[in-house]
N, C-alpha and C positions, 0 to 999 in steps of 0.2 A: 799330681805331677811330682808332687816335692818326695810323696811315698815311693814312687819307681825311681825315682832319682837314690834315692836310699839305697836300693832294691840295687839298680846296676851298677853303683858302686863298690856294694860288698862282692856284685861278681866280678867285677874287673880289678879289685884289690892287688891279690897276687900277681897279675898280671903286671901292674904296675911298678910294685915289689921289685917284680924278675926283674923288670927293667932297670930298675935303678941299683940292682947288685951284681949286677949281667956282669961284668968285669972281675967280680970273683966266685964266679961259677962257673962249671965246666962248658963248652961251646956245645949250644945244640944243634943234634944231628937227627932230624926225621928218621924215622923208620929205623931208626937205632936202636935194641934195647942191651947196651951195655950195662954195666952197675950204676955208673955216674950219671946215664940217661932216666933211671929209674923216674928221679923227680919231676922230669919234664913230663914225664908219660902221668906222672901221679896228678901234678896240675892239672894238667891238660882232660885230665878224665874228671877232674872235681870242677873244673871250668866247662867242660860238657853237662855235667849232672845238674850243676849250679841253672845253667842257660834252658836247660829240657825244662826241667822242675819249676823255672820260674816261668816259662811258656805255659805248661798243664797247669798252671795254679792259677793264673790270669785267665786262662779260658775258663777255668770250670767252671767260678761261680755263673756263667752264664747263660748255663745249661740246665741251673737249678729255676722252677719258680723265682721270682722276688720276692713275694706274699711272704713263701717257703723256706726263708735263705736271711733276708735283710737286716734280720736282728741282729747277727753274726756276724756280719760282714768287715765290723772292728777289730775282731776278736779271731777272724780268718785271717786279714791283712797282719795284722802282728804277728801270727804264728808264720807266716810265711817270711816277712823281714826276719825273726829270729832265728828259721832253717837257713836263710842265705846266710847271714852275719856267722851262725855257725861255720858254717863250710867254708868262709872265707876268714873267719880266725883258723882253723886248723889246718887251710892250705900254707898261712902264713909260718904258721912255727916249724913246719917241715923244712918252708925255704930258710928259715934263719939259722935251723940246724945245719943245713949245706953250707952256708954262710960261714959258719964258726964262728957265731955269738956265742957263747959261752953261757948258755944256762940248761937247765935242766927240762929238755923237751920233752919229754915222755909225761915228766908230771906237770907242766904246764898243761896240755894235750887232755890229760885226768882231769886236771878243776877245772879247764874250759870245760869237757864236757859235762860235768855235775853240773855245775852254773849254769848250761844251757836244759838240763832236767831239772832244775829247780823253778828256771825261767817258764818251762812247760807248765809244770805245775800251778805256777801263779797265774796262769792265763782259764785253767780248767772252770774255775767257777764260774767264771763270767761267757762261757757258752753255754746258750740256750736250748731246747730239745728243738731238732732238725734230725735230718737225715746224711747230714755231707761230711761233717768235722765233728770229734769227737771221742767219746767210748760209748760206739756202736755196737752193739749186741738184742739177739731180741729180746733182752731183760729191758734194758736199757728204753728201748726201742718201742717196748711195750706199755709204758705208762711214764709219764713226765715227775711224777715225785721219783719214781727211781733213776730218771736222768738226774732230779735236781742232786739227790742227797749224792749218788754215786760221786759227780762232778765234784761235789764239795768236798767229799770224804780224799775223793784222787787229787784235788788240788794241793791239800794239804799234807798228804801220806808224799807225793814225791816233790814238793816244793821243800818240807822238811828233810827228805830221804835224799835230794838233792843236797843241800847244804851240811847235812851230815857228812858226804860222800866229798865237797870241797873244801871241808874240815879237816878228814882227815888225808887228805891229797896235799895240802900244807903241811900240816904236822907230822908225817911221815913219808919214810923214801916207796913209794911205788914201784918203784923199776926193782926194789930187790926180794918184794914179797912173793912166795910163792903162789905160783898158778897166779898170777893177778889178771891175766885176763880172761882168765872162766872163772874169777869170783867177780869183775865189773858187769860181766855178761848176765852171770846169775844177780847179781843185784839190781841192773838194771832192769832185766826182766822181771823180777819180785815186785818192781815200783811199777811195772806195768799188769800185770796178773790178780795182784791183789784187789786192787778197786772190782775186777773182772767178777773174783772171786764175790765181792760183795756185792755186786747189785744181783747176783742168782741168788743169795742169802736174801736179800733182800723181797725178791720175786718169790721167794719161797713162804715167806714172811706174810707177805701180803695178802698168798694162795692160800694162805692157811687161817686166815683173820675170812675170809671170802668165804670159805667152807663152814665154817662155825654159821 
C-alpha cells in the first residue's frame, strides 16, 4: 500500500502543482489548442500516459507465472515508481516554466533525464533471467551467464554513461550546443545498444568455445 501510494502521488503531482499556481496561468479552456493551451494539452497527455502505464504495469506481473517472475518483483516495482517519478518531475518543470520561475528548464529537463538513465542503470544488475523486464534478446534469452554478465556490463556502461551525461548537463549550457537533441538521442541510444551489441559478442563467444 505505502508502494502505490508513492505510485499515485507522483501521478497526481502536477496536478496538484496546477492547482496551486492556477492563478498565474492562463484559464483552461477544453478543446482549445491555442499556444497558451499547449501545456494543459501536454499534462493532461503525461497524466493519461502516467495513469495507462501504471494500470499495464500493475496487471502484468500477473499474467506471468510466479515460480517465473517472483525474484524480480523488487526490482520491477522500482523500475516502475522510477518511470512515474520520472514523468511527474518532467511534467513539473514544464509547469514552472509557464510559471516564470526563473531557471533554466531545458537543462534541468537534461540532468533529470540523465539521473533517471543512471537510475536505470543501477537497477540492471539486480534483475534476474526472466522473460518480462530487462535486455531481452535471444542472446540474452538464450543462456543465463549472458543474462548475468550483459546486465552487469549495462548496469554499469549507463549508470556511469548516466552521470557522465548529468556532468556535463551542469557544467555546460545545453540549450546552445548544436544539434543537441540528436546528439541526447544518439547517446542515449549508444547506452541502450551497446550492452545489445555485447551479449551477441558474447553469444558468439560462447558459440565458438562450443565448436572447439
Amino acid at each position: 500500500m505505502k508502494r502505490e501510494g508513492v505510485n499515485w502521488l507522483f501521478i497526481m503531482m502536477p496536478l496538484i502543482y496546477i492547482l496551486l499556481v492556477y492563478d498565474k496561468l492562463p484559464s483552461f479552456r477544453p478543446f482549445h489548442f491555442e499556444r497558451e493551451q499547449i501545456m494543459y494539452q501536454y499534462i493532461l497527455f503525461m497524466m493519461g500516459v502516467s495513469i495507462l502505464w501504471y494500470i499495464i504495469l500493475l496487471v502484468r506481473p500477473s499474467i506471468v507465472p510466479r515460480t517465473a517472475f517472483h525474484e524480480n518483483l523488487k526490482s520491477y516495482h522500482r523500475m516502475r515508481t522510477l518511470m512515474l517519478g520520472f514523468i511527474s518531475l518532467l511534467s513539473m518543470t514544464f509547469i514552472s516554466e509557464k510559471v516564470g520561475i526563473s531557471f533554466n528548464w531545458s537543462k534541468i529537463s537534461f540532468i533529470l533525464a540523465m539521473v533517471f538513465v543512471a537510475a536505470v542503470g543501477n537497477l540492471y544488475p539486480t534483475i534476474r533471467y526472466n522473460y518480462m523486464i530487462g535486455i531481452k534478446n535471444s542472446w540474452t534469452l538464450s543462456n543465463e551467464f549472458i543474462w548475468r554478465k550483459t546486465h552487469s556490463f549495462a548496469g554499469k556502461l549507463t549508470f556511469w554513461g548516466g552521470l557522465l551525461g548529468a556532468l556535463y548537463g551542469i557544467l555546460f549550457n545545453v540549450t546552445r550546443a548544436p544539434y543537441m537533441p540528436v546528439v541526447y538521442v544518439g547517446y542515449v541510444f549508444s547506452l541502450m545498444f551497446i550492452p545489445r551489441a555485447y551479449s551477441y559478442w558474447l553469444f558468439r563467444q560462447l558459440h565458438a568455445r562450443d565448436q572447439q
